[in-house]
C-alpha positions as CSV (number, residue, x, y, z in Angstrom):
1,X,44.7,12.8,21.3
2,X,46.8,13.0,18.4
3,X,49.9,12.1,16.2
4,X,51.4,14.3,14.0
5,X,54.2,13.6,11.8
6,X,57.1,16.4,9.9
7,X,59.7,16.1,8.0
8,X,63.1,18.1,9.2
9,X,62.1,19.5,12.5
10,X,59.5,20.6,14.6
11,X,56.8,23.3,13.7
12,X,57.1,26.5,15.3
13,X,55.3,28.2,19.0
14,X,54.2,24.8,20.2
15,X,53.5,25.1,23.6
16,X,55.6,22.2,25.9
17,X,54.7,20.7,29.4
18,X,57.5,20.7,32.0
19,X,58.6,17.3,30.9
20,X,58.2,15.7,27.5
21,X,58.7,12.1,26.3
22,X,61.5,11.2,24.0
23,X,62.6,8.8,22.0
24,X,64.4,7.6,18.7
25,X,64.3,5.2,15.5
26,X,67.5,4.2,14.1
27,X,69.1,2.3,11.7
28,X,70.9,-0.6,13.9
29,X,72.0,-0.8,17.5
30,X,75.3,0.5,16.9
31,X,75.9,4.5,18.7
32,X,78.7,5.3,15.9
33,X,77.7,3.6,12.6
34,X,74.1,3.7,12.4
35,X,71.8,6.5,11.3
36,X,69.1,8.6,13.2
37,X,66.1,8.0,11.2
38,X,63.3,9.5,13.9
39,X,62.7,11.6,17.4
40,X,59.5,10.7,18.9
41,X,58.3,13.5,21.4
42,X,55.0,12.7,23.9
43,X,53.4,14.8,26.4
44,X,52.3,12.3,28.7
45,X,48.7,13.2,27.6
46,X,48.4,11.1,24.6
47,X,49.9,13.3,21.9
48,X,52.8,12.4,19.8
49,X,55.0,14.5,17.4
50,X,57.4,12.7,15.5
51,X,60.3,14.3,13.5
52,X,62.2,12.4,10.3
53,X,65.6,13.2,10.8
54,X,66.8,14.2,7.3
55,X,70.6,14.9,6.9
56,X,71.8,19.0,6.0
57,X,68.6,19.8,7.8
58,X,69.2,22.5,11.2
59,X,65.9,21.6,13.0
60,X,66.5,24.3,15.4
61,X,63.2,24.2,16.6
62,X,64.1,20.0,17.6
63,X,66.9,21.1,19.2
64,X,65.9,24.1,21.3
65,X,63.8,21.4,22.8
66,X,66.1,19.0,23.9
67,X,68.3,21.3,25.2
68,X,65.9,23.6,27.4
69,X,67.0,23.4,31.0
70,X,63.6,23.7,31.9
71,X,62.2,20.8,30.2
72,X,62.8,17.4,31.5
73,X,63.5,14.5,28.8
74,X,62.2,11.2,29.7
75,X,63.8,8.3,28.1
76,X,63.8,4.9,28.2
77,X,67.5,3.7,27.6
78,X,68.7,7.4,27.5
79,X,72.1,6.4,27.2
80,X,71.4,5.3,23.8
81,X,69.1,7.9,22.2
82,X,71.3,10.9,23.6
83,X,74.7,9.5,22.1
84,X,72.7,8.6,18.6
85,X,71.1,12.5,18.9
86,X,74.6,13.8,20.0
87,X,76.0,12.5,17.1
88,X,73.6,13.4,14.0
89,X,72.6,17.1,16.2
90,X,75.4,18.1,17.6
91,X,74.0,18.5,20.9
92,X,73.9,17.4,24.7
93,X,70.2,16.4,25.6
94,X,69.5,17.9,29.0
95,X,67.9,17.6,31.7
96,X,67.4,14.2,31.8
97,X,65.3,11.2,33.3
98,X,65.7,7.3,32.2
99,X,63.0,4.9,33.5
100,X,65.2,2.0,33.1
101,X,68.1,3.4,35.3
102,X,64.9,4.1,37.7
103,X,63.6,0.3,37.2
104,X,66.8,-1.2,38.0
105,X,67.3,0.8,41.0
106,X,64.4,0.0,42.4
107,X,63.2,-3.3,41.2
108,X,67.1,-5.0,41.2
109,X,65.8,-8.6,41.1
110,X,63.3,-7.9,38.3
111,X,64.5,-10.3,35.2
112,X,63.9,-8.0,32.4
113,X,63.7,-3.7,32.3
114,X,62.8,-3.1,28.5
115,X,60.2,-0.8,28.1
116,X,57.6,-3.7,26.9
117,X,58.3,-5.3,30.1
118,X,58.1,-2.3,32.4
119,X,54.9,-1.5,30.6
120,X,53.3,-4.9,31.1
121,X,54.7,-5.3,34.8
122,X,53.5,-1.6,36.1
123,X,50.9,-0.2,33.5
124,X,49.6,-3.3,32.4
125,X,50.2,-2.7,28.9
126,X,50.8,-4.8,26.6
127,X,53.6,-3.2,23.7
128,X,53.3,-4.5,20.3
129,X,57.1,-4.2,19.3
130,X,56.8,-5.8,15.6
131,X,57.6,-2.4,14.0
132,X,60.6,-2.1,15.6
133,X,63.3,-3.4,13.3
134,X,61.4,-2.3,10.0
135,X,63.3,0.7,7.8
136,X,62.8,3.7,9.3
137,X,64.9,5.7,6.3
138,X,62.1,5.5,4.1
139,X,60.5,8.4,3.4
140,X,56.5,8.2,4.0
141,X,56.4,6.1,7.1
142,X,53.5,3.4,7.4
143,X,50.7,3.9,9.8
144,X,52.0,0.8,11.9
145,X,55.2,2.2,12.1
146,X,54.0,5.8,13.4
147,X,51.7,4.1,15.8
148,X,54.9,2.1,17.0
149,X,56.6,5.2,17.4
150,X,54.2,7.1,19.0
151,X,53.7,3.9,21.7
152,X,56.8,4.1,22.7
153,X,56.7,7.8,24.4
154,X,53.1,7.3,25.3
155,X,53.7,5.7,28.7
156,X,56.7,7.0,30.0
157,X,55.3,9.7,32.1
158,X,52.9,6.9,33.8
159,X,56.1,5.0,34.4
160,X,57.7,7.7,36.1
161,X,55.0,8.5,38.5
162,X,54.9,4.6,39.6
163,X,59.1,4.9,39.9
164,X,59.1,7.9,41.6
165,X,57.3,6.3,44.2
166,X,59.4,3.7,44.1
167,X,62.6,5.8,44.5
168,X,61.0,8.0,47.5
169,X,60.0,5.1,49.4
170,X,63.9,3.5,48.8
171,X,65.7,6.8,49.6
172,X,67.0,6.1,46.0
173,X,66.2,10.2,44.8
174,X,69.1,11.7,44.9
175,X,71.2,8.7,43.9
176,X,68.9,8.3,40.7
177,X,69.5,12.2,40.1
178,X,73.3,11.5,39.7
179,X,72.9,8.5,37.9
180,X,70.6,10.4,35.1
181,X,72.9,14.1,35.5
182,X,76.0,11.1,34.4
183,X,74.4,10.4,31.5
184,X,75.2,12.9,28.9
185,X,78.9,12.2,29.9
186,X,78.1,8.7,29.4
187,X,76.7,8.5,25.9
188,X,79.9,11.2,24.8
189,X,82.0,7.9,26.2
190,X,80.3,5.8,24.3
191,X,80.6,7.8,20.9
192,X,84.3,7.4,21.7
193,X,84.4,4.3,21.6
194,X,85.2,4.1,25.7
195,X,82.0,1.3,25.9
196,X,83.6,-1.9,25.7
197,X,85.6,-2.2,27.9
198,X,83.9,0.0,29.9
199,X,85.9,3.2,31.2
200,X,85.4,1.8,34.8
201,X,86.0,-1.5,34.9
202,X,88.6,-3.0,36.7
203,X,90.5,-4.1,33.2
C-alpha cells in the first residue's frame, strides 16, 4: 500500500481498476469562488495518488481519467467535487457513483451521512477529520495532510459494497442510477448559480 503525491497531473501508463475513488481539497465550501487545491484518487486496495492542482497546468493525463466511460468515479458528496473539477478542468466527471446519495436512499432516518459518519456506522472506522480545513494551496503538503487526503478515498469502495446491498435488497438500483446519471447536470446548476433557490422548488 502506498501514497504517492505529483504536482500538475498524473504520471503516465498507470494501469486503473474498473472503478477508482475520488475526491478533492479546496479552498472554502463555496462551488464558484473557491479554488481547487487537490484530486485524491484510490483504488479501493489501499493506494492513493494525489494530484496538486496548479493553475495553466493541462493535466491531461487527470482528466482522461475522470472522463473514461469505462471507469466509474466514486464520490462522497459528488455534487460538490464535480462542479469544483468542472470549473478549474473544464470537464464533466463521468460515470458516476455518490455514497451519500446511496446512504440517504437507503438509510432515510439515519441522522448524519458525512463520510466520518458513514465510516464509523458501516466500516467501523473512525475518520480523523482535523486536516480538513488546513491550507491546501501551499505548496509541499504535510504528511498529516496527505494521510487526510489519502483517508478520505480509502474506504469508499468498502462503502459501496455495504450500499449496494443495501440498494438491491430496497429495489432502490435503478432509482440510485438516475439519481448519480443527474448529477453532472446538477453540479453545472450549481456553477450557475441555480442552487439556492433550488431549480425545483416550488418558489
Amino acid at each position: 500500500m502506498y501514497i504517492s503525491v505529483y504536482k500538475g497531473d498524473l504520471p503516465n501508463n498507470i494501469k486503473w481498476p474498473k472503478v477508482v475513488a475520488i475526491d478533492s481539497e479546496t479552498t472554502g465550501l463555496d462551488i464558484i469562488k473557491d479554488k481547487l487545491c487537490l484530486v485524491q484518487i484510490g483504488d479501493g486496495k489501499g493506494n492513493a495518488w494525489l494530484v496538486q492542482i496548479q493553475e495553466n497546468t493541462p493535466c491531461p493525463n487527470l482528466k482522461k481519467l475522470l472522463t473514461d466511460p469505462k471507469i466509474l468515479k466514486l464520490f462522497h458528496f459528488a455534487r460538490f467535487d464535480i462542479a469544483k473539477i468542472k470549473a478549474a478542468l473544464g470537464i464533466v466527471v463521468s460515470p458516476v457513483y455518490c455514497t451519500k446519495i446511496a446512504s440517504k436512499l437507503t438509510r432515510p432516518k439515519a441522522e448524519k451521512h458525512s463520510l466520518k459518519n458513514l465510516c464509523a456506522d458501516m466500516l467501523n472506522i473512525q475518520l480523523d477529520k482535523e486536516q480538513q480545513c488546513s491550507d491546501w494551496t501551499q505548496k509541499e503538503l504535510s504528511p498529516e495532510q496527505i494521510q487526510y487526503a489519502a483517508n478520505d478515498v480509502m474506504y469508499l469502495h468498502a462503502l459501496k459494497a455495504k450500499l449496494d446491498v443495501l440498494l438491491k435488497k430496497q429495489k432502490k438500483e435503478e432509482l440510485a442510477r438516475n439519481c448519480f446519471a443527474f448529477l453532472p447536470s446538477r453540479a453545472e446548476l450549481d456553477l450557475m448559480g441555480l442552487d439556492e433557490p433550488d431549480l425545483f422548488s416550488h418558489h
